[in-house]
C-alpha positions in Angstrom: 0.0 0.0 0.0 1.4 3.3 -1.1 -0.6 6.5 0.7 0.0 9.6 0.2 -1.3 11.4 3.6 -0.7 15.4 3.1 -1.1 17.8 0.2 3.0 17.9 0.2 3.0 13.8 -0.4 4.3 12.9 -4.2 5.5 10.2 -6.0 8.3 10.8 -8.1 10.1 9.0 -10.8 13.9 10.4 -11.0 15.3 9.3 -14.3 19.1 8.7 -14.8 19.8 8.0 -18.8 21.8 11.3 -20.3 20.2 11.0 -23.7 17.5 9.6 -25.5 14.9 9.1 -22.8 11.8 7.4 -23.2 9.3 6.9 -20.1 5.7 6.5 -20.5 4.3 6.3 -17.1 0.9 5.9 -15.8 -0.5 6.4 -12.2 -4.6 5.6 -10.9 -5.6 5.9 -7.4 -8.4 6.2 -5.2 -8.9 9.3 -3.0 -10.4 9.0 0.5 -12.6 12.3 1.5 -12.2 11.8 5.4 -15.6 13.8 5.5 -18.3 14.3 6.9 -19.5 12.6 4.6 -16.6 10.6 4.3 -16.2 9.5 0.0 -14.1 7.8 -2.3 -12.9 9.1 -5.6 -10.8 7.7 -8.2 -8.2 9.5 -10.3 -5.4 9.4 -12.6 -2.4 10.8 -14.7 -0.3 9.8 -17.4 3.3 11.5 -17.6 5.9 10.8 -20.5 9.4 11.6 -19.3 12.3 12.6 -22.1 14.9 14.4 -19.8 17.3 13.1 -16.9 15.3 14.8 -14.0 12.7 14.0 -11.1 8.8 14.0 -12.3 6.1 13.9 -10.1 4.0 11.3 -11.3 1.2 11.2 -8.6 0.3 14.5 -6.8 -0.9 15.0 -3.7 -4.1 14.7 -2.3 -6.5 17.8 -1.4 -7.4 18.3 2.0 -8.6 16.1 4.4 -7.8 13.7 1.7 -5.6 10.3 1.9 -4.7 9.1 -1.7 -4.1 5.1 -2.2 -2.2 4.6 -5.2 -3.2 1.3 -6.8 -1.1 1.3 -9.8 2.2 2.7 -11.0 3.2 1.4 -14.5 6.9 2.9 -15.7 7.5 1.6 -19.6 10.8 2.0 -21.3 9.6 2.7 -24.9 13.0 3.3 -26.8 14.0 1.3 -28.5 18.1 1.0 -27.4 18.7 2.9 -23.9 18.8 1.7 -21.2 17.8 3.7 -18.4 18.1 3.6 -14.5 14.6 4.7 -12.6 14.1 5.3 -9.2 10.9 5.8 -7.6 10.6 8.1 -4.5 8.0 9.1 -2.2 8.4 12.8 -0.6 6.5 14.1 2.2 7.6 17.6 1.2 10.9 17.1 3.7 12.0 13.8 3.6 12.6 11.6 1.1 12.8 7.7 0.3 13.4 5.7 -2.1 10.8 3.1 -2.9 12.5 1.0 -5.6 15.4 1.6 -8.3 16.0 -0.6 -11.1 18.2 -0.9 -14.5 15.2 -0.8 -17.3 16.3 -1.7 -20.6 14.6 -1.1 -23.7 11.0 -2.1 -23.9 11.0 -3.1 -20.4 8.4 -2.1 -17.9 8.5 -1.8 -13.8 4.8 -1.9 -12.3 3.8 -1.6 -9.0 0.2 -2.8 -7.8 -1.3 -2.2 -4.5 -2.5 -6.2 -4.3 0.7 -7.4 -5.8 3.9 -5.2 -5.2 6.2 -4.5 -7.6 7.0 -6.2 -11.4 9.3 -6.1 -13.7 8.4 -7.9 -17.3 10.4 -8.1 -20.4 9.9 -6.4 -23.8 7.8 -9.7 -24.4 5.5 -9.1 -21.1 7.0 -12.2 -19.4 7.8 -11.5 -15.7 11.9 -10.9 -15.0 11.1 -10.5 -11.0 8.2 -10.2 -8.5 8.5 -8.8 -5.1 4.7 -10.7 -4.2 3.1 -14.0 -4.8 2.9 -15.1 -8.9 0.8 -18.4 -9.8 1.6 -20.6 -13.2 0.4 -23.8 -14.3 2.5 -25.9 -17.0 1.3 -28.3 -19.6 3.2 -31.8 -19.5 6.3 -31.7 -21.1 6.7 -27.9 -20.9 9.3 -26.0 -19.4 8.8 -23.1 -17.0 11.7 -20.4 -15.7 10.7 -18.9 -12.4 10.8 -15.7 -11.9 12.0 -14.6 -8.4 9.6 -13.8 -5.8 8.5 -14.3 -2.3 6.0 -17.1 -3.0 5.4 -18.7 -5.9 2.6 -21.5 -6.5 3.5 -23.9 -9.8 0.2 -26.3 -10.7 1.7 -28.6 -13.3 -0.1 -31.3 -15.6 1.6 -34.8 -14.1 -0.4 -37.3 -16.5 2.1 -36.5 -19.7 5.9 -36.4 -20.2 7.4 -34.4 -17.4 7.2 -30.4 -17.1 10.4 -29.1 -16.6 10.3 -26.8 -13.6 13.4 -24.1 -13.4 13.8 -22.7 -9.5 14.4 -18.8 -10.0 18.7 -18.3 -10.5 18.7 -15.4 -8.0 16.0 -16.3 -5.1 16.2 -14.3 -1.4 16.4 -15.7 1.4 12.8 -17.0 2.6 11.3 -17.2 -0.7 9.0 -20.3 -1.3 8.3 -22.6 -3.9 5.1 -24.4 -3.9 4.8 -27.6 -6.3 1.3 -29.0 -7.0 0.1 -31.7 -9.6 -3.1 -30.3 -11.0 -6.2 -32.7 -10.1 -8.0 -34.5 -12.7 -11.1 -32.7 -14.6 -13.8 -34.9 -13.9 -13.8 -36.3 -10.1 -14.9 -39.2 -10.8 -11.9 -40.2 -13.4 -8.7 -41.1 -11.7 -5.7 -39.3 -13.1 -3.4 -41.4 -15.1 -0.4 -40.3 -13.0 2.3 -41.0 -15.7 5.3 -38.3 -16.1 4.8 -35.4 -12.8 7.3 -32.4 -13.0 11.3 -32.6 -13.0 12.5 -29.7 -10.2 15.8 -27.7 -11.6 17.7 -25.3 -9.4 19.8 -22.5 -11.0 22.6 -19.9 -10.1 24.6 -22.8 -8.3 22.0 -23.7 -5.7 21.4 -27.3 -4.8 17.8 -29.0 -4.1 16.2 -31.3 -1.8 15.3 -34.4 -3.3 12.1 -35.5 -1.9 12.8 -39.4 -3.0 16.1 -39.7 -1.0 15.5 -36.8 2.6 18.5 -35.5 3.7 19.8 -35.0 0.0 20.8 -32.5 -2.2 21.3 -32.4 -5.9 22.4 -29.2 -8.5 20.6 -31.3 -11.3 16.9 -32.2 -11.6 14.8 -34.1 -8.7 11.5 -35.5 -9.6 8.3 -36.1 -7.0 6.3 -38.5 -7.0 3.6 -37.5 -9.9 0.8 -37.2 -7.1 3.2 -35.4 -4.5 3.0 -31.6 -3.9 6.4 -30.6 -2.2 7.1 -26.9 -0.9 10.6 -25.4 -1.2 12.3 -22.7 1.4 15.5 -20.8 0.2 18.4 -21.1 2.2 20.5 -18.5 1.8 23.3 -19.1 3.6 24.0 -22.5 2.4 22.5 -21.8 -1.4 19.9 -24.5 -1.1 16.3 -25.3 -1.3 14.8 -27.0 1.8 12.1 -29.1 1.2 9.4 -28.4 4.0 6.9 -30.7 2.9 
């Protein structure tokens, strides 16, 4: 949740490329009239940024006014720089930074108020998350994770194996949550056949679940009805398995 308290409050986007800049941003919110009678009212502004400077992308609210900002999209739309965006929030004294990230071309940074922050890719697939993401695989596909805090994989287990990459740069506490998808009529029983194939990256190992108490850099498989939950070691560059 991003509120914006005081007609000083602002969120502002300070751009860092010399030359060639290319932000399109867009902000939405919802205004909360404290009243009497108290009233909500939604709002928005677009901004398109083509100078090395800070913007205010989401003014402050009138008056006896808090202002919830729900979204925050910032799109790279050149097509070769690369450009590095922080977002601030400002009281009108102090000032923190909220996020700063390397945005190449055609990438786009997004923050929503049920989902934190995004980054996708020039193709709109997901680089990072800072919340929860959800997927589900076909058999026989392959799936990169991206990184983020939790992340809930339904696979299909009744065909050749889907291939299931563990994010290359996890933090410490994030959770992976393996689950074979349940059959679509209950009253047919699966034919459990190929399940998912688990493949840590960046040099971490994983917990087999056949063989507890070991580890393995290359691919451990469940059993094709198991559902097995990861927890990212840090400090040992692992990934537990908690159940």
């Amino acid at each position: 949740m991003l509120i914006l308290t005081s007609t000083s409050d602002v969120v502002q986007i300070v751009s860092g490329a010399a030359s060639s800049i290319a932000l399109s941003v867009h902000a939405a919110w919802v205004d909360d009239y404290q009243g009497p009678p108290i009233a909500f009212s939604p709002g928005r502004q677009d901004t398109l940024i083509t100078t090395a400077t800070t913007t205010t992308v989401c003014p402050g609210p009138a008056a006896s006014t808090q202002r919830n900002l729900k979204t925050l999209s910032i799109r790279n739309t050149g097509s070769t720089v690369t450009d590095v965006v922080s977002v601030q929030h400002s009281d009108g004294t102090t000032v923190v930074t909220l996020a700063k990230v390397t945005l190449p071309a055609g990438y786009t940074l997004t923050w929503r108020d049920d989902a934190g922050w995004l980054l996708t890719n020039a193709l709109g697939q997901a680089v990072w998350a800072s919340a929860s993401v959800a997927h589900e695989v076909a058999a026989g596909a392959t799936l990169a994770l991206v990184r983020a805090s939790y992340s809930l994989v339904v696979y299909d287990p009744t065909g050749a194996p889907a291939i299931l990459q563990f994010p290359a740069t996890p933090a410490p506490g994030d959770i992976v949550e393996c689950v074979p998808a349940s059959p679509s009529s209950p009253s047919t029983p699966p034919a459990w056949s190929g399940g998912a194939k688990l493949t840590p990256q960046g040099g971490a190992v994983i917990a087999d679940p056949a063989n507890p108490g070991a580890f393995s850099s290359a691919s451990v498989s469940p059993l094709p009805w198991q559902s097995t939950r990861y927890f990212y070691e840090s400090a040992k560059t692992r990934w537990l398995l908690l159940s």
